[in-house]
Biopython code that builds the backbone (N, CA, C, O; Angstrom):
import numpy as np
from Bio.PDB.StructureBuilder import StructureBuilder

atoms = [
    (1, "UNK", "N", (124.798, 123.449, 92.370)),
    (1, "UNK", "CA", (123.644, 123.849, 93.169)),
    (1, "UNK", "C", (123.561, 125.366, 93.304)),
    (1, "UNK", "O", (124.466, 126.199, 93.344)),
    (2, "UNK", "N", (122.233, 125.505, 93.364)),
    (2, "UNK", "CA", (122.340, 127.508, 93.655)),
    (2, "UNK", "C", (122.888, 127.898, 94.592)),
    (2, "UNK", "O", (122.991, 126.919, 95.331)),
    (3, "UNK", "N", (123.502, 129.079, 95.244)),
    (3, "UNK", "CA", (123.928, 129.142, 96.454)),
    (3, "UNK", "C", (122.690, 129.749, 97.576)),
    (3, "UNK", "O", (123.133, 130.082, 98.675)),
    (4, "UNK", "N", (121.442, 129.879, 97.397)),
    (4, "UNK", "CA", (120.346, 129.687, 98.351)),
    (4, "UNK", "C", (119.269, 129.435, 97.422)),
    (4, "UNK", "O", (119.094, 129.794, 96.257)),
    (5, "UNK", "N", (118.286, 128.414, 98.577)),
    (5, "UNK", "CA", (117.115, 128.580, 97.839)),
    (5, "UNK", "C", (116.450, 128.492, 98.869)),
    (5, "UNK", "O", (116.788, 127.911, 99.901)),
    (6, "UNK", "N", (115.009, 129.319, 98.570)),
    (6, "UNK", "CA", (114.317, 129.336, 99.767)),
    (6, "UNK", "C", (113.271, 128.319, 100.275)),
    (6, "UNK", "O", (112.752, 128.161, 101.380)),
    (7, "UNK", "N", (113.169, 127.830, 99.366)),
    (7, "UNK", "CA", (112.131, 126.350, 100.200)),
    (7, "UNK", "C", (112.657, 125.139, 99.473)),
    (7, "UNK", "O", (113.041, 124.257, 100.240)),
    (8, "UNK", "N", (112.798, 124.816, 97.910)),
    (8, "UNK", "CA", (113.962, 123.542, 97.880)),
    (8, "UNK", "C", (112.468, 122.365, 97.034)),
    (8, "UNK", "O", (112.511, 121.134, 97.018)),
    (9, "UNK", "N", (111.204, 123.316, 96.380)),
    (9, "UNK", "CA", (110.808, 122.132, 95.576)),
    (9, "UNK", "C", (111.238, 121.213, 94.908)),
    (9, "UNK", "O", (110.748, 120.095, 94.748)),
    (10, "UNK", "N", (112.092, 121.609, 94.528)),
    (10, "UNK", "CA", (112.958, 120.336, 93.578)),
    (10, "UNK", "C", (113.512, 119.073, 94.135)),
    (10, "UNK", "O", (113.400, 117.866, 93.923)),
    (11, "UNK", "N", (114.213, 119.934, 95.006)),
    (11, "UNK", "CA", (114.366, 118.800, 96.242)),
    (11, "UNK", "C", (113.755, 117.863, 96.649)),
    (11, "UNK", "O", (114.131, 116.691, 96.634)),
    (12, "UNK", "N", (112.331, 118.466, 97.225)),
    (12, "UNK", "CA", (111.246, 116.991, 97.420)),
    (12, "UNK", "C", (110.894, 116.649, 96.271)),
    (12, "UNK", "O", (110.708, 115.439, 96.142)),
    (13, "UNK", "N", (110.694, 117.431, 95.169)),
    (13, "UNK", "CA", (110.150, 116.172, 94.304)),
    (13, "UNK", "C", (111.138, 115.368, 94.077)),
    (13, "UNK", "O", (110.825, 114.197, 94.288)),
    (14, "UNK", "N", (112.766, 115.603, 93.550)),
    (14, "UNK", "CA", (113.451, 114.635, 93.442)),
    (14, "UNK", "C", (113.602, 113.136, 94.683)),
    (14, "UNK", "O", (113.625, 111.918, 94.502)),
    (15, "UNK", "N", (113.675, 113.969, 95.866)),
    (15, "UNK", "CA", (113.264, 112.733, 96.785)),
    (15, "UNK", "C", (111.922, 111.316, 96.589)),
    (15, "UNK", "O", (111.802, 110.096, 96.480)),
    (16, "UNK", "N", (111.254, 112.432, 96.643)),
    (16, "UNK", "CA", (109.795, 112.038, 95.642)),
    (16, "UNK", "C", (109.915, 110.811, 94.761)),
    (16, "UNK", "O", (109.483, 109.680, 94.983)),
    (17, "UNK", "N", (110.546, 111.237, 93.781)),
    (17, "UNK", "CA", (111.051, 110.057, 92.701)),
    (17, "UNK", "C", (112.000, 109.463, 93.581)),
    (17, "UNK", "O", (112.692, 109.017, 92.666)),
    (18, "UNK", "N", (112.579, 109.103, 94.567)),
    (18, "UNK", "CA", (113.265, 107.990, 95.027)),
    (18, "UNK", "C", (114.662, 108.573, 94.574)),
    (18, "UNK", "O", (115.371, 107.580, 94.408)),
    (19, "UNK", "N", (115.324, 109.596, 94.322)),
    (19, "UNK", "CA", (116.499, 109.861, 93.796)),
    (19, "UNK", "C", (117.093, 110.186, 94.839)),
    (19, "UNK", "O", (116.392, 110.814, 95.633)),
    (20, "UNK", "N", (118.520, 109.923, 95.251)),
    (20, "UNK", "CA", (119.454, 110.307, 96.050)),
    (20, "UNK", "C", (120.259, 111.525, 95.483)),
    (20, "UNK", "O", (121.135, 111.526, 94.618)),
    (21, "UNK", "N", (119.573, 112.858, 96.407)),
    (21, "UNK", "CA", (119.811, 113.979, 96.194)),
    (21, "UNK", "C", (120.958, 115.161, 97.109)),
    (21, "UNK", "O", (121.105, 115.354, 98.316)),
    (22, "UNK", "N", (121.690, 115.845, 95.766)),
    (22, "UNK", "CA", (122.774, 116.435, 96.627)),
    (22, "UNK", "C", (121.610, 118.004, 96.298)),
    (22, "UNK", "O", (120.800, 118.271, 95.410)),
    (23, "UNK", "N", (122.041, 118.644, 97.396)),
    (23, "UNK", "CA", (121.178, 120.213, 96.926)),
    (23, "UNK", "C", (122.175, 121.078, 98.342)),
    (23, "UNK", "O", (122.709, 120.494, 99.285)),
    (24, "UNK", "N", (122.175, 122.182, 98.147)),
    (24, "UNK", "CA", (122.947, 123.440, 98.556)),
    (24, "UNK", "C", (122.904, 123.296, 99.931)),
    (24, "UNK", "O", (121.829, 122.929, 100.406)),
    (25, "UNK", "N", (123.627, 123.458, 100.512)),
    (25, "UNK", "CA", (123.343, 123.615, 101.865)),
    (25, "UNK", "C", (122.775, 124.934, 102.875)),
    (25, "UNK", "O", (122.662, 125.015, 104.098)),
    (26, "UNK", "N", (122.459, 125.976, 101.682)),
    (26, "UNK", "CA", (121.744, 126.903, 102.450)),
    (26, "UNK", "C", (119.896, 126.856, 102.176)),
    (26, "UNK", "O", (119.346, 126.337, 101.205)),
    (27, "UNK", "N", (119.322, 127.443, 103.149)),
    (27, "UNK", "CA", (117.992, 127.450, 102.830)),
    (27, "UNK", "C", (117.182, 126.436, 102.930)),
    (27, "UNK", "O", (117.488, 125.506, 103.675)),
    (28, "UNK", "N", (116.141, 126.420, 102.291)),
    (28, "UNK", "CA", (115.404, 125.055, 102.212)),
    (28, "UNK", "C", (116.067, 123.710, 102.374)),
    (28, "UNK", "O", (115.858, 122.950, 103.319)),
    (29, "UNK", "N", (116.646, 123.552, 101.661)),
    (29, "UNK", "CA", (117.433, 122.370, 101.013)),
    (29, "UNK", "C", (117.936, 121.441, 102.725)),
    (29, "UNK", "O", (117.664, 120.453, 103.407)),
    (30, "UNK", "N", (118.744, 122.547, 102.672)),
    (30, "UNK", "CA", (119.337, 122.445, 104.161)),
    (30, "UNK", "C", (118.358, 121.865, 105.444)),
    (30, "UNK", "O", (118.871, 121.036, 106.195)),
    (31, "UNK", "N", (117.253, 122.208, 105.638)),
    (31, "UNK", "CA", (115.984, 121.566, 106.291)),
    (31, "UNK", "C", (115.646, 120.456, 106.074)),
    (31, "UNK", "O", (115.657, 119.546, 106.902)),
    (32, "UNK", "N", (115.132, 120.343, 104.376)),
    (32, "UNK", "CA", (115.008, 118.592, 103.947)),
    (32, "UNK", "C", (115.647, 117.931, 103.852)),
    (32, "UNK", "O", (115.090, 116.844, 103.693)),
    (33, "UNK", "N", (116.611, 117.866, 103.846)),
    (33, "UNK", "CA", (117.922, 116.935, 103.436)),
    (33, "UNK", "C", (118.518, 117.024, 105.091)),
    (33, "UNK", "O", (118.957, 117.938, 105.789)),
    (34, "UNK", "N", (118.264, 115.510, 105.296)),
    (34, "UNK", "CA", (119.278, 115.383, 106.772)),
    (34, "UNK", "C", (120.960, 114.772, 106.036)),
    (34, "UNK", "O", (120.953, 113.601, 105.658)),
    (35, "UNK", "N", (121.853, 115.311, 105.925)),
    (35, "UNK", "CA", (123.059, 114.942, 105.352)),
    (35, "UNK", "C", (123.591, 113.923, 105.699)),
    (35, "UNK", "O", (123.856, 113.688, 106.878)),
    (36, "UNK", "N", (123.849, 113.119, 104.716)),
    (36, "UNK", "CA", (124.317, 112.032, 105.184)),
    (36, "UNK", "C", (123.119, 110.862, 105.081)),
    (36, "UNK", "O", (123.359, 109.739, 104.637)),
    (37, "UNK", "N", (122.343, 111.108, 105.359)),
    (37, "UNK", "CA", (120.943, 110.426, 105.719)),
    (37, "UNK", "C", (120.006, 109.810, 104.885)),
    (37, "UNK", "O", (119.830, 108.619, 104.624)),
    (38, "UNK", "N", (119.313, 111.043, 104.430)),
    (38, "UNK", "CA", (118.365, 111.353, 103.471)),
    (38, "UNK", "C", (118.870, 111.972, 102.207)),
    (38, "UNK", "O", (118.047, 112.178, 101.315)),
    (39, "UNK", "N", (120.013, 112.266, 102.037)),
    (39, "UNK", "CA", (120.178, 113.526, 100.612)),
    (39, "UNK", "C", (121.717, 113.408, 101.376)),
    (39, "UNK", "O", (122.055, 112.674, 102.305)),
    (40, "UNK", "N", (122.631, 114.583, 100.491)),
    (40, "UNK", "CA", (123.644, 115.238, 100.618)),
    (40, "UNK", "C", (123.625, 117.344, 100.758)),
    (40, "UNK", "O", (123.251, 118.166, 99.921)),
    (41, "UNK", "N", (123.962, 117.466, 101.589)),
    (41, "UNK", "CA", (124.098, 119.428, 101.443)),
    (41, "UNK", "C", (125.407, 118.829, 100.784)),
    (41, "UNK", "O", (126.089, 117.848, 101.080)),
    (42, "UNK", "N", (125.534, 119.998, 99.550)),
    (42, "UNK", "CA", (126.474, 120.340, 98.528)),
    (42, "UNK", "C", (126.545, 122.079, 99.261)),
    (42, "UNK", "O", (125.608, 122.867, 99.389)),
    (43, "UNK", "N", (128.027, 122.267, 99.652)),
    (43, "UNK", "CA", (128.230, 123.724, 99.818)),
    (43, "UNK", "C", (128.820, 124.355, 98.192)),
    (43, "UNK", "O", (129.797, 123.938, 97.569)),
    (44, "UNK", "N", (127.787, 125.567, 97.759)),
    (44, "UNK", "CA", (128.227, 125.839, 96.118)),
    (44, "UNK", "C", (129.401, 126.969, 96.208)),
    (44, "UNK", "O", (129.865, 127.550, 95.227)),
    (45, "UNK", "N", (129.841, 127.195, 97.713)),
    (45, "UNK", "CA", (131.673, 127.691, 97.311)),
    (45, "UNK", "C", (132.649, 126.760, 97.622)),
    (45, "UNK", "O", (133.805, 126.801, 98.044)),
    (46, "UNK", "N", (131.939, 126.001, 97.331)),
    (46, "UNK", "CA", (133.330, 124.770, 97.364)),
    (46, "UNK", "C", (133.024, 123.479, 96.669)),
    (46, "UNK", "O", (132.486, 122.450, 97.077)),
    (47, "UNK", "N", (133.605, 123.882, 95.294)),
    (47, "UNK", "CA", (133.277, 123.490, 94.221)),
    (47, "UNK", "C", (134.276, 121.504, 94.109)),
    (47, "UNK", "O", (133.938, 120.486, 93.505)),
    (48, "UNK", "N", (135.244, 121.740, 94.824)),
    (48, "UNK", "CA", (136.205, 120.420, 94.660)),
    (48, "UNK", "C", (135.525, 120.173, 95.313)),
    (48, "UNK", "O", (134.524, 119.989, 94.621)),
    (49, "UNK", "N", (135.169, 119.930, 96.713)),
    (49, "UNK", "CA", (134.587, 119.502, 97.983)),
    (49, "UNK", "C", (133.561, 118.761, 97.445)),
    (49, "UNK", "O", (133.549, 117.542, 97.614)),
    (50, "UNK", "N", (132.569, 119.404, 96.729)),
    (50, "UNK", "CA", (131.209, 119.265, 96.098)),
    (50, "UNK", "C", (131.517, 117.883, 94.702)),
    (50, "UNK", "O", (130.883, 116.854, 94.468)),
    (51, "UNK", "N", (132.098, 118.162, 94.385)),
    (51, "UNK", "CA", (132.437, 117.201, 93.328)),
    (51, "UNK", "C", (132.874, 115.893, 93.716)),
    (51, "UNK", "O", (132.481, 114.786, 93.349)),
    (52, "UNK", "N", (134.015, 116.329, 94.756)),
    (52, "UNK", "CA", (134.223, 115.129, 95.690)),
    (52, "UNK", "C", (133.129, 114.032, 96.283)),
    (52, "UNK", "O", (133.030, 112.806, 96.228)),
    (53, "UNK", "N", (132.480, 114.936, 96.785)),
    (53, "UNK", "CA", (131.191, 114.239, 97.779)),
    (53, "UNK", "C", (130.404, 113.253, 96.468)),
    (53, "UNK", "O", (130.216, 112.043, 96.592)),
    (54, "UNK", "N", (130.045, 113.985, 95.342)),
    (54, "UNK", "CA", (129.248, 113.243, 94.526)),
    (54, "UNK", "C", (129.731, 112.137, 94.020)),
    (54, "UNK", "O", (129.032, 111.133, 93.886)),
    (55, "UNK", "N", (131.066, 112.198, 93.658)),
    (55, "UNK", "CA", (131.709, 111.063, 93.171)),
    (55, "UNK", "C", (132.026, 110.086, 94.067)),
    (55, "UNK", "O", (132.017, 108.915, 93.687)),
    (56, "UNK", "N", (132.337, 110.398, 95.322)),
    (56, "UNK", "CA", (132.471, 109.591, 95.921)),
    (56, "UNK", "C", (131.040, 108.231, 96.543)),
    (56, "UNK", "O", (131.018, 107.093, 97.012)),
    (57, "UNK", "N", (130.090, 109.275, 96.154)),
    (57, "UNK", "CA", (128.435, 108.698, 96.496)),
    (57, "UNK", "C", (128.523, 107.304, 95.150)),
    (57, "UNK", "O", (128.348, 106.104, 95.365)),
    (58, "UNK", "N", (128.894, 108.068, 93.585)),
    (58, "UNK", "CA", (128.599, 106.528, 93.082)),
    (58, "UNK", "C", (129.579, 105.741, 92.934)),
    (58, "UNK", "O", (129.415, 104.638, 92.413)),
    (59, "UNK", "N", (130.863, 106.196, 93.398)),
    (59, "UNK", "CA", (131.865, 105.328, 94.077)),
    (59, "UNK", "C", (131.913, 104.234, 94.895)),
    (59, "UNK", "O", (132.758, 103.365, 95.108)),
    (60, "UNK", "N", (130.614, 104.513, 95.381)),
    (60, "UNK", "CA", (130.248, 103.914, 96.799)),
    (60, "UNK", "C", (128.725, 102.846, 95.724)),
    (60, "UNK", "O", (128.505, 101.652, 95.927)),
    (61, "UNK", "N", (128.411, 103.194, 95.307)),
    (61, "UNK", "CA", (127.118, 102.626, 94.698)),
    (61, "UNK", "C", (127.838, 101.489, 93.660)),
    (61, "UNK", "O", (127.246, 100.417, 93.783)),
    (62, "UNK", "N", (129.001, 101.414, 92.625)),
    (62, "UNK", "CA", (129.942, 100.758, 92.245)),
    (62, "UNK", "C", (130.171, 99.348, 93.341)),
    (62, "UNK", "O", (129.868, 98.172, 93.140)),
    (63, "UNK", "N", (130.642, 99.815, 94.217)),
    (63, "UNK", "CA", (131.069, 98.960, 95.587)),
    (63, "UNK", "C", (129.879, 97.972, 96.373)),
    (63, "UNK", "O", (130.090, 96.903, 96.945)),
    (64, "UNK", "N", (128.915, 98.498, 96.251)),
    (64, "UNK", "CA", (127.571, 98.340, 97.090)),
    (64, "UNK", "C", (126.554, 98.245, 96.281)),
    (64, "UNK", "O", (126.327, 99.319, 95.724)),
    (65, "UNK", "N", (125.773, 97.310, 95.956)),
    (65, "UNK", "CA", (124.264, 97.687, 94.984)),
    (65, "UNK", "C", (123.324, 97.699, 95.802)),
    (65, "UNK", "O", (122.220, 97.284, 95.449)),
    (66, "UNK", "N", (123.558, 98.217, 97.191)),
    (66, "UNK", "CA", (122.421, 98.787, 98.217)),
    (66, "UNK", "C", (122.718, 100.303, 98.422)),
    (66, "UNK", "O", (121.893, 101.008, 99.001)),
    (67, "UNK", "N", (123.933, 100.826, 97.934)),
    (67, "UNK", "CA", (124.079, 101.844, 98.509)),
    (67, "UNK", "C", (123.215, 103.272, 98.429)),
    (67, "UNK", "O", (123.137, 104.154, 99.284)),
    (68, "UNK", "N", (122.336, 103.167, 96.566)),
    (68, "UNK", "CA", (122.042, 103.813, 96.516)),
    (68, "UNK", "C", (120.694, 103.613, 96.701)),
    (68, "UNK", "O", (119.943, 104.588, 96.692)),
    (69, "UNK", "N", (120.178, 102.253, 96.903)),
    (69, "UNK", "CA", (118.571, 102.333, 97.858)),
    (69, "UNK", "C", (118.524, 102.596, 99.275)),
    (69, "UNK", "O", (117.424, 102.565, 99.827)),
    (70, "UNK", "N", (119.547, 102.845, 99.930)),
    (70, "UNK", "CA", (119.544, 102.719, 100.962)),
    (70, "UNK", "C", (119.316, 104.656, 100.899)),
    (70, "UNK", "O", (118.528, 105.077, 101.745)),
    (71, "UNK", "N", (119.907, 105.633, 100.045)),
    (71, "UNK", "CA", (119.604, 106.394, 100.487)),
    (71, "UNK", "C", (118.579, 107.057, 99.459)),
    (71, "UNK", "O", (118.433, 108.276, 99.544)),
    (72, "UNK", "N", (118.035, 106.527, 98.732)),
    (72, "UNK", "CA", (116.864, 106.237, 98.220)),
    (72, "UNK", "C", (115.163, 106.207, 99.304)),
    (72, "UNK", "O", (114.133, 106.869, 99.429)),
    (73, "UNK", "N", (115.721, 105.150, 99.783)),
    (73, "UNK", "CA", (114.402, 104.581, 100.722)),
    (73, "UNK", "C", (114.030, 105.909, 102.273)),
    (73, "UNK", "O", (112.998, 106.128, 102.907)),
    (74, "UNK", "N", (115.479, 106.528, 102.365)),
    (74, "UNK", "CA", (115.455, 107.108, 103.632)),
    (74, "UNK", "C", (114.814, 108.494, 103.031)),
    (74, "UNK", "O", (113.859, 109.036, 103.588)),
    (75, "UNK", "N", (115.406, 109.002, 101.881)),
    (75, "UNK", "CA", (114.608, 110.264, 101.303)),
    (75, "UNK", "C", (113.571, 109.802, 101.219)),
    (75, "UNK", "O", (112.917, 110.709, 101.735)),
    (76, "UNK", "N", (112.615, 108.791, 100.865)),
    (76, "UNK", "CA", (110.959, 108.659, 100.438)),
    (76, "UNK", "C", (110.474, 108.790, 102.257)),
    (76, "UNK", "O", (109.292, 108.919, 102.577)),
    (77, "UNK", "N", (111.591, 108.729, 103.269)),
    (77, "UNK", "CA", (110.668, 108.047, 104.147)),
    (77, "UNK", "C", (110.596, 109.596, 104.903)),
    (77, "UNK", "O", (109.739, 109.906, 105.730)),
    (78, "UNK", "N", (111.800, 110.565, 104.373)),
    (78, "UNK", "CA", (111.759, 111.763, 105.081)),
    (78, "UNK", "C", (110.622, 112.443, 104.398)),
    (78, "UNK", "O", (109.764, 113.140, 104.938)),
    (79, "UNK", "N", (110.729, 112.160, 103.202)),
    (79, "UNK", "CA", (109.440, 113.171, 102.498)),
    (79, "UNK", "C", (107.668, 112.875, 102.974)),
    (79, "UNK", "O", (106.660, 113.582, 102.972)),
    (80, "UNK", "N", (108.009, 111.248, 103.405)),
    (80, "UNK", "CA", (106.620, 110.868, 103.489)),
    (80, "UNK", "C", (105.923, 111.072, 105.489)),
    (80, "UNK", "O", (104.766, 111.016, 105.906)),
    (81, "UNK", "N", (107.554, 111.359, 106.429)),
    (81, "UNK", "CA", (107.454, 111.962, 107.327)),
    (81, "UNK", "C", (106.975, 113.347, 107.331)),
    (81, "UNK", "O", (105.859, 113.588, 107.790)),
    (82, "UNK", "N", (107.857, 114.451, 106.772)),
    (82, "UNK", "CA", (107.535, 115.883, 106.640)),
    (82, "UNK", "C", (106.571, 116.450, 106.012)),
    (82, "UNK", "O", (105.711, 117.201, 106.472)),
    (83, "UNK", "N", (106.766, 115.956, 104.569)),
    (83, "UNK", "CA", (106.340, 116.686, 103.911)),
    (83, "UNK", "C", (105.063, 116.368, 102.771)),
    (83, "UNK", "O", (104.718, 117.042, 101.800)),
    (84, "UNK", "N", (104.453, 114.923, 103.355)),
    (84, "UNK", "CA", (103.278, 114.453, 103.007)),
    (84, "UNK", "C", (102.285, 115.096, 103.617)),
    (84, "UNK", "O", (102.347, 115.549, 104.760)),
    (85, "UNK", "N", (100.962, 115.179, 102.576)),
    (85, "UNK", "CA", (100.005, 116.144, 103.417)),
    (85, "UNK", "C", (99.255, 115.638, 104.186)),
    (85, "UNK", "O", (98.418, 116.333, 104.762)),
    (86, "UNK", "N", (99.364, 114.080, 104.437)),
    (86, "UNK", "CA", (98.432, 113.291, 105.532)),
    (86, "UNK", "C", (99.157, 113.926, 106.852)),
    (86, "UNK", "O", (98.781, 114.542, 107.849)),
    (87, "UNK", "N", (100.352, 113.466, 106.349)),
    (87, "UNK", "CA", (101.350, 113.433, 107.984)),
    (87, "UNK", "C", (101.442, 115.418, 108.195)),
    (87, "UNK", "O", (101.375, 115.647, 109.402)),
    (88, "UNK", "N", (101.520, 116.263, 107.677)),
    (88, "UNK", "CA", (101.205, 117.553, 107.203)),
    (88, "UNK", "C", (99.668, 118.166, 108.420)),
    (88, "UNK", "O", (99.599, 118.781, 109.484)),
    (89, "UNK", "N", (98.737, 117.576, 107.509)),
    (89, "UNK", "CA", (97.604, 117.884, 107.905)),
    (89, "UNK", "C", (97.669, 117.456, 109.466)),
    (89, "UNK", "O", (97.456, 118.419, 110.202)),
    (90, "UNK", "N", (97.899, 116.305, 110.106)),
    (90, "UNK", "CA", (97.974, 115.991, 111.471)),
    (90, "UNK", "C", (98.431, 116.455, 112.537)),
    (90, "UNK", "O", (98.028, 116.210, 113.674)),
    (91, "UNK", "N", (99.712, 117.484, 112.060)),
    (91, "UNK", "CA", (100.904, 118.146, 112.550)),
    (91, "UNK", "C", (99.768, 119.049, 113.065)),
    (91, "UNK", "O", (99.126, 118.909, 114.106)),
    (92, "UNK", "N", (99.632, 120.152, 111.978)),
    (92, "UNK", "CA", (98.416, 120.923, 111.979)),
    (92, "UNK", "C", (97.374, 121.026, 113.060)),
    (92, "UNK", "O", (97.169, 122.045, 113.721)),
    (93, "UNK", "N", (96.646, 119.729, 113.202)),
    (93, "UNK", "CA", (95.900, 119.482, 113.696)),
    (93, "UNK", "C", (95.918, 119.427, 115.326)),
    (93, "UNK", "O", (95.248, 119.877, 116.255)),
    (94, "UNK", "N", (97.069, 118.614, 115.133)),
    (94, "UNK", "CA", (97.751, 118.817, 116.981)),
    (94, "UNK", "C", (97.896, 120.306, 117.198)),
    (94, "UNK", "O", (97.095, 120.983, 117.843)),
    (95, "UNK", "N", (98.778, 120.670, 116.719)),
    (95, "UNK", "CA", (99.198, 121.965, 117.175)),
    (95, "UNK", "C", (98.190, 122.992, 117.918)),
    (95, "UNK", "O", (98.241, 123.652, 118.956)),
    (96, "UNK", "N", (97.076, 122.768, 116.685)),
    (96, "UNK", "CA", (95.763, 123.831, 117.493)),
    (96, "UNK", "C", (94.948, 123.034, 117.793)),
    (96, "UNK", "O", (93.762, 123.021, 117.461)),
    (97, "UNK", "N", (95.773, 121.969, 118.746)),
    (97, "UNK", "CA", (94.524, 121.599, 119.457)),
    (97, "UNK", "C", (93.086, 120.630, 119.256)),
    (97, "UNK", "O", (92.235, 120.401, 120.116)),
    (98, "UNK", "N", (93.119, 120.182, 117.931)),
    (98, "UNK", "CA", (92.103, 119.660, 117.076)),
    (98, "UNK", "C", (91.950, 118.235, 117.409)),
    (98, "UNK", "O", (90.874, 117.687, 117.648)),
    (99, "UNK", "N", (93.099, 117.681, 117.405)),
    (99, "UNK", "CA", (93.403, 116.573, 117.821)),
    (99, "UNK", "C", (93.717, 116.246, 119.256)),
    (99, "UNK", "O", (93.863, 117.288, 119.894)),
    (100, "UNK", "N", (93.866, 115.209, 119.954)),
    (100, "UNK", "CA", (94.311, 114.251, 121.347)),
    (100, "UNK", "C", (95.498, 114.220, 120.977)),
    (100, "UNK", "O", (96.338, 113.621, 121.649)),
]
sb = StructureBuilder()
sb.init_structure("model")
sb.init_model(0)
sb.init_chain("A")
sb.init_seg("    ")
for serial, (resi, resn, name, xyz) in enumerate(atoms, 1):
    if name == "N":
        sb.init_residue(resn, " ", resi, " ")
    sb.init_atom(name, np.array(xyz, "f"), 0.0, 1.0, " ", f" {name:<3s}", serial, name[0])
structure = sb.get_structure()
């Protein structure tokens, strides 16, 4: 992973596609990705750590053939919380007032 990025497109689109995503833990990334949750933060100075975490994810998917829809389904549901432009536009809308 890079060691910052500032907003983390890749990120949602990979969520996007339903992929269970590791991305940096600084910056963007760090915002969309609730760890653990939705995605994985990968810290990129700690390269065993990082390797660890991933392997251990399809370690876990081996063991479980829910494991990796499960964090599959929670990234589509964070992206389609945040960072959809229906749910987007509404945010918006409250804020100044536009909306009840």
């Amino acid at each position: 992973p890079a060691l910052y990025e500032a907003f983390g497109l890749t990120v949602i689109e990979a969520m996007t596609c339903g992929l269970p995503t590791f991305a940096t833990n600084q910056g963007g990334p760090a915002e969309i990705i609730v760890d653990g949750v939705s995605g994985f933060h990968i810290d990129p100075n700690h390269g065993d750590e990082s390797s660890n975490k991933i392997a251990d994810f399809f370690e876990k998917c081996k063991q479980d053939n829910q494991h990796w829809t499960k964090y599959s389904a929670a990234g589509l549901q964070r992206i389609h919380e945040w960072y959809y432009f229906p749910a987007q536009s509404i945010r918006i809308q409250i804020h100044f007032g536009a909306r009840p």
